[in-house]
Backbone as CSV, one residue per row, in Angstrom:
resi,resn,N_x,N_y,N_z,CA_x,CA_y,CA_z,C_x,C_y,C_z
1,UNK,-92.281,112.064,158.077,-91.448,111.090,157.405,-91.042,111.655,156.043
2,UNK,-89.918,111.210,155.687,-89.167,111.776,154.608,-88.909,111.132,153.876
3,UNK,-88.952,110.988,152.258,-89.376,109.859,151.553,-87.696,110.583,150.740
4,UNK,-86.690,109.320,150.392,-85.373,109.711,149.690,-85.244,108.502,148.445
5,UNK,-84.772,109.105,147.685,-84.128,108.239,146.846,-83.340,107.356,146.813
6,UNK,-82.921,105.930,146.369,-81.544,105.255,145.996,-81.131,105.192,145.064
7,UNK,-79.651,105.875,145.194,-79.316,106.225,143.972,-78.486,104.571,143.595
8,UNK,-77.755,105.252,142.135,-77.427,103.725,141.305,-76.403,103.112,142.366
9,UNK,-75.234,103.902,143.218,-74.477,103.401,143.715,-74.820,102.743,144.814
10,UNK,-76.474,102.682,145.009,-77.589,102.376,146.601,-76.882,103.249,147.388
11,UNK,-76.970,104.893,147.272,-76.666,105.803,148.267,-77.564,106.506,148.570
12,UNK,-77.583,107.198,149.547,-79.130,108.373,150.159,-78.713,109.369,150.105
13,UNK,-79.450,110.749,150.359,-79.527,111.664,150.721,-79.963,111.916,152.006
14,UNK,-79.775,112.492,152.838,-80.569,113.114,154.071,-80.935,114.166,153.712
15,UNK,-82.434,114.414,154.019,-82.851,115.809,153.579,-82.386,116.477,154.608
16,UNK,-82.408,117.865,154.527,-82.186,118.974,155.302,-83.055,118.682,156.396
17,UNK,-84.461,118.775,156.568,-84.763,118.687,157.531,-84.387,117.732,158.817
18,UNK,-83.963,116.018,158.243,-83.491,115.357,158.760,-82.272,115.544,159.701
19,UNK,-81.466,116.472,158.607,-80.208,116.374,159.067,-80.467,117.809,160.574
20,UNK,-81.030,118.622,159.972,-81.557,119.519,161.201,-81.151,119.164,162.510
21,UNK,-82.250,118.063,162.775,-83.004,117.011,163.852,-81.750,115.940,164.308
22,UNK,-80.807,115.820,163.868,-79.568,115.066,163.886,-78.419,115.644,164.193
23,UNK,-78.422,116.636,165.308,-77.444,117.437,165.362,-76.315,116.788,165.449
24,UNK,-76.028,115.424,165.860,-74.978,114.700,165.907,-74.006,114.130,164.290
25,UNK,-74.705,113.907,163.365,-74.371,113.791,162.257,-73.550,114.643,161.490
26,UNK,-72.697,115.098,160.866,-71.568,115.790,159.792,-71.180,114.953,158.973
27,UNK,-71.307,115.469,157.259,-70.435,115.243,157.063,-68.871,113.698,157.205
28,UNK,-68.483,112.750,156.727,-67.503,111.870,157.386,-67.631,110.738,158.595
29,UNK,-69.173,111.560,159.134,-69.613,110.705,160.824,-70.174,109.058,159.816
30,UNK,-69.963,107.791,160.721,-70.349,106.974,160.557,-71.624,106.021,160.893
31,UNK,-72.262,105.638,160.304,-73.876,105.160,160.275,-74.152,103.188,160.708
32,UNK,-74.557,103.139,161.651,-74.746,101.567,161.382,-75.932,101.429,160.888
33,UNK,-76.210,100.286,159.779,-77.559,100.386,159.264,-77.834,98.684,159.290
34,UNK,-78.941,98.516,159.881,-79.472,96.751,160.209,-80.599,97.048,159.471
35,UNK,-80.811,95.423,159.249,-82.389,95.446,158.336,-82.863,95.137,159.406
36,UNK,-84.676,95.570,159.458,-84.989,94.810,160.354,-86.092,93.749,159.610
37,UNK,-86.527,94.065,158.776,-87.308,93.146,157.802,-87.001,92.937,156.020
38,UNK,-87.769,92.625,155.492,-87.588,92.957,154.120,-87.980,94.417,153.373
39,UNK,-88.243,95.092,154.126,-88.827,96.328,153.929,-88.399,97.391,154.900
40,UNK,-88.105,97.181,155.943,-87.162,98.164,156.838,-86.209,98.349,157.546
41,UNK,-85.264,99.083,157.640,-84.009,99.622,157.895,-84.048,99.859,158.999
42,UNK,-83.057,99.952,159.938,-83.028,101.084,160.862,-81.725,101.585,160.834
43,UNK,-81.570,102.654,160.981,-80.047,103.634,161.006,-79.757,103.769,162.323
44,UNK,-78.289,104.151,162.461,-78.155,104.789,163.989,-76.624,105.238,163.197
45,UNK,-76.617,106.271,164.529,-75.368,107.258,164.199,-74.235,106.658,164.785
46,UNK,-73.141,106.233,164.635,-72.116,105.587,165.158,-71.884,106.521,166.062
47,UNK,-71.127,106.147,167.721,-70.521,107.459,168.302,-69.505,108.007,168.177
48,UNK,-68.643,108.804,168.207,-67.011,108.771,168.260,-66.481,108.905,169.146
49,UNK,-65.256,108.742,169.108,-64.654,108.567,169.824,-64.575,109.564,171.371
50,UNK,-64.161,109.489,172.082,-64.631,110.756,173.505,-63.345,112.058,172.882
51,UNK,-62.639,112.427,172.241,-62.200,112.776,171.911,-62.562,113.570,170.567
52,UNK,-62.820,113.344,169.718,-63.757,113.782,168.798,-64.930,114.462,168.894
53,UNK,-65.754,113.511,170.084,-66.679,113.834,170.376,-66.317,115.271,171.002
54,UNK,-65.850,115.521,172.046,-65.559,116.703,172.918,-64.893,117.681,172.362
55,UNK,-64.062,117.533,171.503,-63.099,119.133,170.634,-63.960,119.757,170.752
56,UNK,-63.412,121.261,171.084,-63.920,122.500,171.132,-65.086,122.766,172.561
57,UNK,-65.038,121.720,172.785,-66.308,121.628,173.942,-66.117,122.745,174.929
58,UNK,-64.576,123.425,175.003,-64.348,124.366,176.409,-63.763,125.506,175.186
59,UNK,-63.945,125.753,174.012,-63.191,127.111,173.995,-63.987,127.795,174.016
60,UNK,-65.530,128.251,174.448,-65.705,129.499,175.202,-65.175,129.547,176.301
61,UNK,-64.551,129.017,177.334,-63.713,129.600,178.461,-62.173,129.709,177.996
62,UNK,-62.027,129.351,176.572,-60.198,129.821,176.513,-60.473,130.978,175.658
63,UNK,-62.088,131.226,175.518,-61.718,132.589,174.322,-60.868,133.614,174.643
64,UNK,-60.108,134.694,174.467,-59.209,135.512,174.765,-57.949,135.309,175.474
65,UNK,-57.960,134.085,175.502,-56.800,133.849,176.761,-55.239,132.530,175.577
66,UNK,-55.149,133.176,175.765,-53.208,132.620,175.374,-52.768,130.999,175.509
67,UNK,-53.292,129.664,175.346,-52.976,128.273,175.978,-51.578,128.099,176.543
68,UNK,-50.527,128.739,175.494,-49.535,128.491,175.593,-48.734,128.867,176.858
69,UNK,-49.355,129.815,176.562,-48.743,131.458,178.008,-49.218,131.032,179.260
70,UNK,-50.805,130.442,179.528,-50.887,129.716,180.361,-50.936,128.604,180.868
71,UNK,-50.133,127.784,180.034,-49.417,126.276,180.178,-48.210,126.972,181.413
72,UNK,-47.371,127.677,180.572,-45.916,128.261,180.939,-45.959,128.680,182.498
73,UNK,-47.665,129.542,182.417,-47.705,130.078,183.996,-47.687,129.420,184.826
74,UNK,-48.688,128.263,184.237,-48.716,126.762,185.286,-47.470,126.450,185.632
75,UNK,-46.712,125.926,184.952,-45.418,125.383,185.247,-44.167,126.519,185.826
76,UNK,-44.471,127.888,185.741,-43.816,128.699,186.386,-43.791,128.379,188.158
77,UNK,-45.678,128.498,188.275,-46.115,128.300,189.272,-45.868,127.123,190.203
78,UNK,-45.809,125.890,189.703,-45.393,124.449,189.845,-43.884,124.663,190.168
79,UNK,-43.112,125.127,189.737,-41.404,125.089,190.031,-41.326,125.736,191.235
80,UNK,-42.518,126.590,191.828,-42.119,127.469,193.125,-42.032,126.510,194.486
């Protein structure tokens, strides 16, 4: 457990290690935070959108390869 500060504006830090362990978190990502008592919180990571979520998810299979050039081939191919 990781003990953080509140700062004046009631903002946190995530320590490094936290954020480690949170591979889902960056930067801009959004947090829902419920009380659950007078004394504790619970956080959760908002999801995003399936779109957000997924960017980049396939460019190791477009590494070296052209999108454009093979959009064009497709549709070369498609007109036959």
């Amino acid at each position: 457990m990781q003990q953080v500060t509140i700062g004046s504006k009631y903002q946190i830090v995530l320590p490094k290690e936290v954020r480690k362990k949170l591979k889902a978190i960056r930067p801009g990502n959004k947090v829902h935070v419920y009380p659950i008592d007078e004394e504790t919180l619970e956080v959760k990571v908002s999801k995003q959108n399936w779109s957000d979520e997924n960017y980049g998810a396939l460019k190791k299979y477009w590494k070296g390869i052209d999108p454009i050039a093979e959009v064009e081939k497709m549709r070369d191919e498609w007109d036959k």
